[in-house]
C-alpha positions as CSV (number, residue, x, y, z in Angstrom):
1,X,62.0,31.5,32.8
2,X,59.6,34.1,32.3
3,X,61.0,37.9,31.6
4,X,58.9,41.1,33.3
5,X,59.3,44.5,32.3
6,X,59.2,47.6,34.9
7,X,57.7,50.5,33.7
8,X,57.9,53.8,35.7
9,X,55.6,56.8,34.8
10,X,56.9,60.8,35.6
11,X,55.6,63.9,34.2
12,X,58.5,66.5,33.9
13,X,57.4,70.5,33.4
14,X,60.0,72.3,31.7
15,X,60.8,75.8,34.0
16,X,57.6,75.5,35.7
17,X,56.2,73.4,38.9
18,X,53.5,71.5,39.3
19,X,50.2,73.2,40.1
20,X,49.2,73.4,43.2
21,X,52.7,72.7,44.3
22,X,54.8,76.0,43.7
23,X,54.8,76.9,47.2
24,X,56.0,74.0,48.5
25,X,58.9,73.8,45.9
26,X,59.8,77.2,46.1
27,X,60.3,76.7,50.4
28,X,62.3,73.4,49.1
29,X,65.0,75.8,47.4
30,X,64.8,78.8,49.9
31,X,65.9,76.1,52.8
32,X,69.1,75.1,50.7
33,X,71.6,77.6,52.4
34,X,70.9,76.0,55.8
35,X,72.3,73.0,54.7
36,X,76.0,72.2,55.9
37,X,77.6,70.7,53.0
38,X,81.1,72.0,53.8
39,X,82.8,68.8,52.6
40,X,80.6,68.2,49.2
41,X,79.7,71.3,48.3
42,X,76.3,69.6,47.2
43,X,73.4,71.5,49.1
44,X,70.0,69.6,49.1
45,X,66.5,71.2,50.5
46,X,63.5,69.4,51.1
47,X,60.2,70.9,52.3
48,X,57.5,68.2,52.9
49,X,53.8,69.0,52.9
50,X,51.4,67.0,55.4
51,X,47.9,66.3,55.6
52,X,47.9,69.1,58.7
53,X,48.5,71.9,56.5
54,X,51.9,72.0,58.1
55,X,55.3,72.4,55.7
56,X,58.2,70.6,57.5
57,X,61.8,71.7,55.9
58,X,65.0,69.7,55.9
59,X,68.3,70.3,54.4
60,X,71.1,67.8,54.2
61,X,74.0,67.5,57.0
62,X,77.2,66.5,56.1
63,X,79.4,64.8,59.0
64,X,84.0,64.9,58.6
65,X,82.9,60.8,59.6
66,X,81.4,59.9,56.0
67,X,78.3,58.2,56.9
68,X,77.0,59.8,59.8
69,X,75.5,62.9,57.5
70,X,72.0,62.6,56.6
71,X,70.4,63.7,53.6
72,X,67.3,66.5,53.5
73,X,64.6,64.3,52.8
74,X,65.5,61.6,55.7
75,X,65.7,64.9,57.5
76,X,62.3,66.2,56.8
77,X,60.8,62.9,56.7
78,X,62.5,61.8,60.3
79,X,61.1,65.1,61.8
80,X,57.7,65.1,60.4
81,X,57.5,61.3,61.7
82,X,58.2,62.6,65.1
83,X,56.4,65.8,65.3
84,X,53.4,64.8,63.4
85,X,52.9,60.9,64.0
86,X,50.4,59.4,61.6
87,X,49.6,62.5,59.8
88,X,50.1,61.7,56.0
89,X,52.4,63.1,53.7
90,X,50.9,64.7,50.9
91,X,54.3,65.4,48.7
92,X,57.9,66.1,49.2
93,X,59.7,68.4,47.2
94,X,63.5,68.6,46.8
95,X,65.4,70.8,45.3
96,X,69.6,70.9,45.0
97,X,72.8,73.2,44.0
98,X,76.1,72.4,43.5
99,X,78.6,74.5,44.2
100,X,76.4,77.6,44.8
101,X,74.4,76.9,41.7
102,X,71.2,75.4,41.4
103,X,71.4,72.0,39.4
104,X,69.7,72.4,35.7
105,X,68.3,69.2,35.7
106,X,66.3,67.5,38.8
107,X,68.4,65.2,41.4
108,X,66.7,61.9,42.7
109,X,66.7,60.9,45.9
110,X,69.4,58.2,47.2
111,X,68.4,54.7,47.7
112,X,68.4,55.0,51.5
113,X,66.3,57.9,50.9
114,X,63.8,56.0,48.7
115,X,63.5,52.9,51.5
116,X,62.6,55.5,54.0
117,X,60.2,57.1,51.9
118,X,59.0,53.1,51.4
119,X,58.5,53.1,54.9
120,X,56.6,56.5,55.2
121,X,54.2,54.9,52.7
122,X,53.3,51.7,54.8
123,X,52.6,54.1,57.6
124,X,50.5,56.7,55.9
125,X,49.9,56.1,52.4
126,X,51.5,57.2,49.1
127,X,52.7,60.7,47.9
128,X,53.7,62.9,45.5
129,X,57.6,63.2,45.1
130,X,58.7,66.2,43.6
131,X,62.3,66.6,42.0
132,X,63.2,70.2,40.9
133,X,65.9,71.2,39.0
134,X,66.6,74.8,37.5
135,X,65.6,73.6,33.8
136,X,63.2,70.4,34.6
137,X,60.7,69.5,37.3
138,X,59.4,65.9,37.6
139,X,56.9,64.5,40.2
140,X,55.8,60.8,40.4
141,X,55.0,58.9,43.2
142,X,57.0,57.7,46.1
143,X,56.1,53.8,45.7
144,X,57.4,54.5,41.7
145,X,60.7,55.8,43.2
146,X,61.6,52.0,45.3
147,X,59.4,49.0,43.5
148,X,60.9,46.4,45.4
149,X,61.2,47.5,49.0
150,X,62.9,45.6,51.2
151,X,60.0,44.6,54.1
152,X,60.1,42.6,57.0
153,X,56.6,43.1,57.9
């Protein structure tokens, strides 16, 4: 038996973004009150920068039949995939608020979420992920967010 050890690097900013990024993360929390979270009251925003120069925004959809919503950054990532195929994501940032209030620390994605971002990667190479919360930001990469992907190819 041999034991492995996992280690997963993040830099956090305390009430600040990342440079070069506050842009994108300030589109990620101005996109929240389009989401339709009627059911949760958990709003998420996403706003995902490409290669392009393009910004494409997503916010989550909630569904009365559970598991047909779909969370912000499927959203932004599905629509960017079809828009802009092949174009490469250069970060995704993704902001939340519960109950009408932003959340003080930063919400990571879900692990569907993570597998699609997996996917994204094979297609078009690894990004920046960044998680923003009212007291903490972190960024890492996406391939930190999923190490063991589930792959068929």
């Amino acid at each position: 038996m041999e034991k492995r050890e996992l280690q997963i690097d993040y830099t956090v900013y305390e009430k600040t973004y990342p440079e070069g990024y506050a842009e994108l993360c300030e589109k990620a929390l101005r996109v929240i009150p389009q989401a339709y979270s009627v059911y949760s009251g958990f709003s998420v925003g996403a706003a995902l920068l490409l290669e392009n120069g393009e910004v494409v925004m997503g916010t989550n959809q909630e569904n009365a039949a559970y598991p047909s919503g779909l969370c912000a950054e499927r959203t932004a990532l599905f629509y960017a995939a079809s828009r802009y195929p092949g174009v490469k994501v250069i970060a995704l940032a993704v902001a939340a608020f519960d109950r009408g209030k932003q959340t003080a620390c930063f919400v990571p994605p879900c692990g569907a979420c993570r597998q699609v971002m997996a996917e994204t990667i094979k297609r078009t190479g690894d990004f920046d992920v960044i998680m923003i919360g009212a007291e903490e930001t972190a960024v890492l990469k996406a391939s930190a967010l999923l190490p063991f992907t589930f792959d068929l190819l």
